[in-house]
RODO-2510 file (C-alpha; in nm, 4 decimals, decimal comma):
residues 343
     n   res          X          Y          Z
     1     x    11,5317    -3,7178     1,1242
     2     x    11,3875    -3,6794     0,7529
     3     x    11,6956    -3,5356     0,4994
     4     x    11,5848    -3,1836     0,4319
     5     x    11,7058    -2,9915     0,0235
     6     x    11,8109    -2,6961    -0,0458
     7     x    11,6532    -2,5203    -0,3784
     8     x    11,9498    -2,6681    -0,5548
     9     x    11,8778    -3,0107    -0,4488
    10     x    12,1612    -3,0488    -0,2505
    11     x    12,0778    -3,2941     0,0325
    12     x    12,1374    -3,1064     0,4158
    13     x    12,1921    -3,3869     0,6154
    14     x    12,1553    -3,3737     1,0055
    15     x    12,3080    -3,4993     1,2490
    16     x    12,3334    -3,9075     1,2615
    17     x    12,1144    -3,9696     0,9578
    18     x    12,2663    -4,1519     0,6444
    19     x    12,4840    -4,3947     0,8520
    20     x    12,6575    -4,5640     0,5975
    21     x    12,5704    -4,3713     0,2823
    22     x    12,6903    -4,0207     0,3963
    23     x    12,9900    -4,0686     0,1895
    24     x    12,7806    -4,1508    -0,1103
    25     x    12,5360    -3,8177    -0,0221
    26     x    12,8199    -3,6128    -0,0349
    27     x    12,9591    -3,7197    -0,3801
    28     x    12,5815    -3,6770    -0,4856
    29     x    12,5872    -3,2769    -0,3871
    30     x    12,9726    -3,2766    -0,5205
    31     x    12,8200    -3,3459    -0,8178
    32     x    12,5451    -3,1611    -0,8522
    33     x    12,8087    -2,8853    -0,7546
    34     x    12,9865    -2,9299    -1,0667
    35     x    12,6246    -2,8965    -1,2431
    36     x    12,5911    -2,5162    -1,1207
    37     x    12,8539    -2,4823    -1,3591
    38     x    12,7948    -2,7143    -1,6051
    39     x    12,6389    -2,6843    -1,9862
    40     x    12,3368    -2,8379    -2,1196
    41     x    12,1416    -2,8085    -2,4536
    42     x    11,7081    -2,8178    -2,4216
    43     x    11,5444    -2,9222    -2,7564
    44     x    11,2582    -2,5960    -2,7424
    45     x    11,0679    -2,7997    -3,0321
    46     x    10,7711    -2,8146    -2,7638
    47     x    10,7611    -2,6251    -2,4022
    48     x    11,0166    -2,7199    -2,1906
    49     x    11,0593    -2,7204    -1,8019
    50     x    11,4301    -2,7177    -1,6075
    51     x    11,3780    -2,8880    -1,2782
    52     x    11,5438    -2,9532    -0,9759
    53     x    11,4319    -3,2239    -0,7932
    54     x    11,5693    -3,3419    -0,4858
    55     x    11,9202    -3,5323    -0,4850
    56     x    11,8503    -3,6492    -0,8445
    57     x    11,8406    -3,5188    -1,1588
    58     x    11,6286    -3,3965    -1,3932
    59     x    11,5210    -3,4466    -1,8092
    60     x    11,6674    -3,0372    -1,7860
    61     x    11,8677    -2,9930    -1,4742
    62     x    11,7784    -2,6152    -1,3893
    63     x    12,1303    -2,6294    -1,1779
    64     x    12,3265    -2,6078    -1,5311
    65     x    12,5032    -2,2148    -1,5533
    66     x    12,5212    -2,2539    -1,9233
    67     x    12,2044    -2,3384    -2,1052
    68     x    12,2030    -2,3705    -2,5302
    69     x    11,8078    -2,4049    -2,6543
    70     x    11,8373    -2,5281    -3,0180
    71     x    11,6077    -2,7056    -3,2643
    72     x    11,3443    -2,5584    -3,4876
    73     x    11,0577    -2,3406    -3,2979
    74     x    10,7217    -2,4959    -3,4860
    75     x    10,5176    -2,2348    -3,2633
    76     x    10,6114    -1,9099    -3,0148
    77     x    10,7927    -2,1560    -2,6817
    78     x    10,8841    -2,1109    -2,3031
    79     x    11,1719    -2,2068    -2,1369
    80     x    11,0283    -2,2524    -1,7799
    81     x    11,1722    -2,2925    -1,4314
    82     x    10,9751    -2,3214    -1,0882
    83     x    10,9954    -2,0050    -0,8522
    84     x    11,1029    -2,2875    -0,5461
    85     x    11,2423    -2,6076    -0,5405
    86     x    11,4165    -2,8726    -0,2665
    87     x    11,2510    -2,8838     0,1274
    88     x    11,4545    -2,5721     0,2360
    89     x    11,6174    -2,5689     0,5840
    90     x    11,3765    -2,6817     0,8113
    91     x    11,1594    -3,0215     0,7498
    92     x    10,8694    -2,9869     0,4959
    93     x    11,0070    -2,6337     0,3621
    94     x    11,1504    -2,5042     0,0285
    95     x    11,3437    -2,2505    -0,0852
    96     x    11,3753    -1,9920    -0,3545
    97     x    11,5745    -2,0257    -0,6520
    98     x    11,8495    -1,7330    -0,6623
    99     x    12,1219    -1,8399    -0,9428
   100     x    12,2288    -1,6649    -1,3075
   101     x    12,2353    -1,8087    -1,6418
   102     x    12,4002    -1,7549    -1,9370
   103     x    12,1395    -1,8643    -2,2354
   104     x    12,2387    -1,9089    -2,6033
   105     x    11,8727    -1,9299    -2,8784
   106     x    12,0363    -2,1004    -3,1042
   107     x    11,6825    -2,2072    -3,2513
   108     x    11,5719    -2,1500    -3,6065
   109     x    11,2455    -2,0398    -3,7255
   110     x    11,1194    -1,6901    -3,6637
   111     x    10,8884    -1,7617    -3,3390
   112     x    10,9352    -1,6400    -2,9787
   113     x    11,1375    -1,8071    -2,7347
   114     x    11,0294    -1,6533    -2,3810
   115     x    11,2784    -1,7843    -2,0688
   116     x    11,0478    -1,7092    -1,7330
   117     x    10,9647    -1,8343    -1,3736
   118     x    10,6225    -2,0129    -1,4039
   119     x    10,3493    -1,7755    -1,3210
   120     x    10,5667    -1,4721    -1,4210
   121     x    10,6657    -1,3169    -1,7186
   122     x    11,0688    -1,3127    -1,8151
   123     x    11,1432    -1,2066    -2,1102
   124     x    11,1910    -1,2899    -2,4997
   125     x    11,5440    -1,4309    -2,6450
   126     x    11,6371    -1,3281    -2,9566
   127     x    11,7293    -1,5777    -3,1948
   128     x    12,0768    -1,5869    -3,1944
   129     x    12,2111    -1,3851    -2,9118
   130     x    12,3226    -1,4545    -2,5397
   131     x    12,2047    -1,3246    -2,2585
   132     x    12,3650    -1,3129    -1,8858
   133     x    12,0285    -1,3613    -1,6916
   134     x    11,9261    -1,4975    -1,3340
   135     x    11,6770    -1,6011    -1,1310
   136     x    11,5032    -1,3969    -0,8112
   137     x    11,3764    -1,5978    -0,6491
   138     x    11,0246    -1,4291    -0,8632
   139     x    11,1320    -1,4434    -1,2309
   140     x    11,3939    -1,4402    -1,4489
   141     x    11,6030    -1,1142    -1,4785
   142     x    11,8050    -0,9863    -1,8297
   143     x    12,0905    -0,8068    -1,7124
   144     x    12,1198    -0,6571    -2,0034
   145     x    12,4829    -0,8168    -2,0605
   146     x    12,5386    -0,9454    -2,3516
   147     x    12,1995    -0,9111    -2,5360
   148     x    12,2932    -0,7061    -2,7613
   149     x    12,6103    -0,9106    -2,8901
   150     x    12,4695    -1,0930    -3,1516
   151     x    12,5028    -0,9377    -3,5256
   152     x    12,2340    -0,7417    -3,6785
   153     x    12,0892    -0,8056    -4,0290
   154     x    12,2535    -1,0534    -4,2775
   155     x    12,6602    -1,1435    -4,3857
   156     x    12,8464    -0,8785    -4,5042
   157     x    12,6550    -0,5869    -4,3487
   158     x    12,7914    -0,3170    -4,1494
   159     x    12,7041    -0,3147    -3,7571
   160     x    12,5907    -0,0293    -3,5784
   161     x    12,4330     0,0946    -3,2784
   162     x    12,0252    -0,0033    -3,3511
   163     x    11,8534     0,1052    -3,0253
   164     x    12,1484    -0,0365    -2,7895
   165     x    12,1761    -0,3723    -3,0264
   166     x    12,3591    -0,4410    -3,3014
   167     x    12,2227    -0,3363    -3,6527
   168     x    12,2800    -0,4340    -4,0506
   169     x    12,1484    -0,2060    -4,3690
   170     x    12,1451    -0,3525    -4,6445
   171     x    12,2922    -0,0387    -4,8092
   172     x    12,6109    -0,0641    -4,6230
   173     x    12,7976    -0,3333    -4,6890
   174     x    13,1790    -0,4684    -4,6888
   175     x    13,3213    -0,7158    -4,9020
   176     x    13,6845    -0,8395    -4,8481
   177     x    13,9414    -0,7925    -5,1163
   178     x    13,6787    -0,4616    -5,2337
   179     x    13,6357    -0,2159    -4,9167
   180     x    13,3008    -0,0695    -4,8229
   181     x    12,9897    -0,0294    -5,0215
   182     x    12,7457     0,2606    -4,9647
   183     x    12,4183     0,0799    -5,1877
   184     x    12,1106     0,3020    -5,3400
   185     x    12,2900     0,6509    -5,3693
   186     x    12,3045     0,7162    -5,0183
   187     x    12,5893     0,9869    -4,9119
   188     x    12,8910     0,9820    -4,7078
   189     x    12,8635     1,2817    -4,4789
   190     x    13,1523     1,5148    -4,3407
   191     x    13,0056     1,6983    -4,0807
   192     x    13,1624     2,0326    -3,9400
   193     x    13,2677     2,0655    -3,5619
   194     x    12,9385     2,1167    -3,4076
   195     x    12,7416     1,8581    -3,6570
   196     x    12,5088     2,1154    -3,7770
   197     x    12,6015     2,1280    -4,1437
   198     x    12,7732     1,8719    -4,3547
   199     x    12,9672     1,8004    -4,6973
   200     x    12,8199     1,5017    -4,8820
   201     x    12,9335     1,3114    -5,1141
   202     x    12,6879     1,0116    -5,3291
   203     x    12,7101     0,8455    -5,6699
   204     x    12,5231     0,9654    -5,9848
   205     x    12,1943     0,8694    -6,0117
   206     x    12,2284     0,6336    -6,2685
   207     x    12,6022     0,5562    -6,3514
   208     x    12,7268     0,4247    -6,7015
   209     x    13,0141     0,2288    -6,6376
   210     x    13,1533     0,1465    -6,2749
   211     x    13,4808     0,3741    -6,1724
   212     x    13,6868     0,4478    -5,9500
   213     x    13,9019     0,7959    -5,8345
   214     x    14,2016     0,7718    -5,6935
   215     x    14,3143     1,0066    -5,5069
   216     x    14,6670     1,2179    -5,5417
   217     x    14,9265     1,0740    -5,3212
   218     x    15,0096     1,4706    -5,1923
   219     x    14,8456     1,8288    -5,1569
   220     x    14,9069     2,0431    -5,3924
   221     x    15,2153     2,2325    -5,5050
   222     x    15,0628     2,6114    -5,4222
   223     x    14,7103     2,7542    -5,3793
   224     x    14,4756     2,7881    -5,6718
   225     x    14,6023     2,4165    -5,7980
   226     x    14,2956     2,2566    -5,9734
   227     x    14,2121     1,8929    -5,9287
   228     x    14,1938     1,7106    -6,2841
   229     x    14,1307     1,3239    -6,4236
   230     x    14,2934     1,0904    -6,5906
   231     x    14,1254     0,8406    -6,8229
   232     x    14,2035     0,5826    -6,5284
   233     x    14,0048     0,7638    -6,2943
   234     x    14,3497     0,8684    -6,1366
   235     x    14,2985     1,2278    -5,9679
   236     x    14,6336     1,5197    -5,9668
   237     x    14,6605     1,8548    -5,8986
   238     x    14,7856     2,0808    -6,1784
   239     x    14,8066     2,4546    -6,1814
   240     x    14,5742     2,6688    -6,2753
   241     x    14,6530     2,8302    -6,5577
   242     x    14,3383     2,9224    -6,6838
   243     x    14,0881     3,2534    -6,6446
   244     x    14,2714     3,5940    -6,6106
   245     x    14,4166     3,7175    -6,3135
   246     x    14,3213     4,0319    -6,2692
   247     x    14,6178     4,3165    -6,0937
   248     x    14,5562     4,6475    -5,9346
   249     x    14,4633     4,9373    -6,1685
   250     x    14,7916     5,1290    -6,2941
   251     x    14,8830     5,4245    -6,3029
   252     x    15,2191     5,4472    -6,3750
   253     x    15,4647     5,5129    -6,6831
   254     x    15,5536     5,1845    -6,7192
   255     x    15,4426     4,8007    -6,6404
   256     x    15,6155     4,4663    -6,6472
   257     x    15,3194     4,1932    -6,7531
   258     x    15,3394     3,8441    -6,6483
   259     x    15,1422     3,5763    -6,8457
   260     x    14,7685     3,4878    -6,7477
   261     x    14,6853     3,8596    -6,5998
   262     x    14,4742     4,1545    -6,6789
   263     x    14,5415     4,5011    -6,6481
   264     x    14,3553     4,8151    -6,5553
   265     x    14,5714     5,1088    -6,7325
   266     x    14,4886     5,4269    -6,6326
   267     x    14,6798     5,6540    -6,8523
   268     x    14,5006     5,9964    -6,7301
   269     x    14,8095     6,1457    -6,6000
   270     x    15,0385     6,0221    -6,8411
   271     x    15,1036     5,7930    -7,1509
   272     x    15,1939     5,3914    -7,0370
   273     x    15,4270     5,1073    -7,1519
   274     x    15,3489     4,8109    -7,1046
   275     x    15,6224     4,5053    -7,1398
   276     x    15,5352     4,1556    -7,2791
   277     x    15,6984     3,8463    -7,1086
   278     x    15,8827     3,6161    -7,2727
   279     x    15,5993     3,4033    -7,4373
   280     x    15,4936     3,0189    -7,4237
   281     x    15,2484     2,8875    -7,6659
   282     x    14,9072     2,9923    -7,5157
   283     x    15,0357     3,2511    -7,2904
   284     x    14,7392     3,5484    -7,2564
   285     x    14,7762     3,9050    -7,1019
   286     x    14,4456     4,0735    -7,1124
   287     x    14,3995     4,5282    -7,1124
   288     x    14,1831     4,7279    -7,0465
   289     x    14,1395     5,1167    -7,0848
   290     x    14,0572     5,2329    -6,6895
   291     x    13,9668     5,5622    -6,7471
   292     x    13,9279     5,5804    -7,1164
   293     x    14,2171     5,8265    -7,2136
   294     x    14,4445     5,5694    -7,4268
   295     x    14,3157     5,8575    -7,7054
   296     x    14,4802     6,1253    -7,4896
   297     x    14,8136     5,9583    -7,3646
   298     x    14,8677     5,6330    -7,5596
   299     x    14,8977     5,2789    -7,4083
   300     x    15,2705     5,1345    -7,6140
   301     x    15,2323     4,7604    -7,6086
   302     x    15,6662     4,6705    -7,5923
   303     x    15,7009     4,2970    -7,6868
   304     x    16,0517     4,1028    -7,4940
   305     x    16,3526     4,1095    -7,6942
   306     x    16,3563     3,9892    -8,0227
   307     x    15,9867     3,8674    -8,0141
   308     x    15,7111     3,9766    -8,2488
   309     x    15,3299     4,1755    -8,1777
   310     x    15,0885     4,0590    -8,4832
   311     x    15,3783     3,9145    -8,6716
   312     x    15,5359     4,2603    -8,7608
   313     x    15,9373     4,2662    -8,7141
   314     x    16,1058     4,1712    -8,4251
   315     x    16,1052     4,4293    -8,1539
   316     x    15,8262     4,6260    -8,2891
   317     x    15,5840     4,7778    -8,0805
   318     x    15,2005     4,8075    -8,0723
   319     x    15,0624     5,1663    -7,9816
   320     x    14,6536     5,1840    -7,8437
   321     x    14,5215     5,5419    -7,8741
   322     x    14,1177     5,3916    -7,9090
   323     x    13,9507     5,5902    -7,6026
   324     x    13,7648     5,2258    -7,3718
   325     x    13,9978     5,0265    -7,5720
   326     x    14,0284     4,6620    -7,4585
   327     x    14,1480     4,3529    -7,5961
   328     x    14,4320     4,0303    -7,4975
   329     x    14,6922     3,9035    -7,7164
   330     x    14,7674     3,5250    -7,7066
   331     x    15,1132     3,3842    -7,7605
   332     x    15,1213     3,1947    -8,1140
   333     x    15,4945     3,1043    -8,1419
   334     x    15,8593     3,2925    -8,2428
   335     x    15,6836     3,3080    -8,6310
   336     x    15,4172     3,5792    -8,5425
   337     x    15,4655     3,6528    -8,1812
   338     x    15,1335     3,7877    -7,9675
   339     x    14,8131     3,7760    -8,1664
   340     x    14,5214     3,9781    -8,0711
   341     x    14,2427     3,7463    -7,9594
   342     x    13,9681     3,9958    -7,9274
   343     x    13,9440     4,3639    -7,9721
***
């Protein structure tokens, strides 16, 4: 009785045949067992075909697992493999073809490499990605494994997520030894918790000399710290020691004033004293007549021991009695004391 092949090529042998040269059959199929898991490479500079005939092998053994298709595409190519192959299980038969691949396109040129059954379609590798892929028996099947694994855009750029492959923009790059590059004044967004507003943050449009701000290595001391700059582009938070803070309107006899505020001095119920701090160069405290009755009961401005108001003697003080009067006196030194700035 006639050998009969599976779609492998494997040679079936029945019963009696092969006297003599069964051992040699069976290393044959050994063989081509080692092939279903074997590598090849297929030179896709023309069409190409992977066969199996039977018990032999062909120019590109479709039994090969691992397939590499290099070489430079001169036109769009197909990698093709029959739907059937071998004489099946019973005499004058075949079989269909059921087995995975793993294909690399390591071609070059920008033309389409399509891997299909003949008569079907299959579908297109990408140049330079692997697929996990088999065959049905009808066509060839991307799982979908390992299509996407292959780097998007050119070296250097950031991947991301580019319609379930990998992408590159050439505005987002990373360079060892520098960090990450955000290119044509596009912004780095902080989004709040649901992602319906942001914070952004982007370069000037057109910058004069490259720099770079370094942040400070803690938070700041208290609230109301400012952020400044150093002529290194080194960041720090200082307190904020400029403006006027501004206190609750008072309306009592007397008033302790602390550098840096304002006060509202309602003197309608009676006359007001109000006590300078010890001063540092630049120190301010700011006035203001609430209710406009300094004429009626005087505002008495009372400098800190042994300091100076307008550069009269030590200890002297400054009486207001203008009805809407408002001014600030600004710290000059221990030579003439608190200045007014404005009046």
């Amino acid at each position: 009785m006639a050998s009969n092949y599976n779609s492998l090529g494997f040679n079936l042998m029945t019963t009696g045949e092969n006297a003599g040269t069964w051992g040699t059959n069976t290393n044959l199929n050994l063989n081509y067992l080692r092939d279903t898991f074997g590598y090849i490479t297929v030179a896709m500079t023309a069409d190409r075909t992977l066969t199996i005939p039977d018990n032999s092998t062909g120019t590109y053994d479709g039994r090969a697992m691992i397939i590499e298709c290099n070489g430079a595409l001169g036109a769009n190519r197909v990698l093709d493999i029959a739907a059937t192959a071998g004489s099946g299980s019973s005499p004058g038969g075949t079989a269909a073809i059921y087995k995975p691949f793993i294909v690399f396109n390591n071609t070059s040129t920008s033309y389409t490499l399509t891997f299909k059954v003949t008569g079907a379609t299959g579908f297109v590798l990408t140049q330079g990605s692997t697929y996990l892929c088999y065959h049905n028996g009808t066509d060839i099947i991307d799982t979908g494994l390992g299509a996407a694994t292959a780097p998007g855009g050119s070296t250097t750029q950031v991947q991301y997520n580019n319609s379930g492959a990998f992408g590159g923009d050439a505005d987002l790059i990373w360079t060892a030894g520098t960090g990450l590059t955000i290119n044509s004044q596009k912004e780095l967004r902080l989004a709040d918790t649901d992602d319906d507003k942001y914070i952004g943050m982007k370069s000037h449009t057109a910058v004069g000399t490259s720099y770079t701000l370094t942040w400070p290595q803690n938070t700041a001391g208290a609230n109301d710290y400012v952020l400044t700059s150093q002529t290194d582009g080194t960041l720090a938070w200082v307190e904020n020691t400029g403006g006027t803070s501004w206190q609750a309107v008072v309306t009592g006899a007397t008033q302790a004033a602390t550098a840096g505020s304002g006060y509202f001095i309602d003197t309608t119920s009676n006359a007001c004293n109000l006590t300078l701090p010890g001063g540092t160069l630049g120190d301010e405290v700011s006035v203001v007549d609430y209710a406009g009755t300094f004429d009626t009961n005087n505002l008495t401005v009372t400098p800190d021991t042994g300091e100076r108001i307008q550069g009269e003697s030590a200890d002297a003080t400054l009486t207001v009695a203008t009805e809407r009067a408002a001014f600030t006196l600004a710290y000059s030194g221990a030579s003439q004391g608190w200045l007014l700035k404005n009046n």
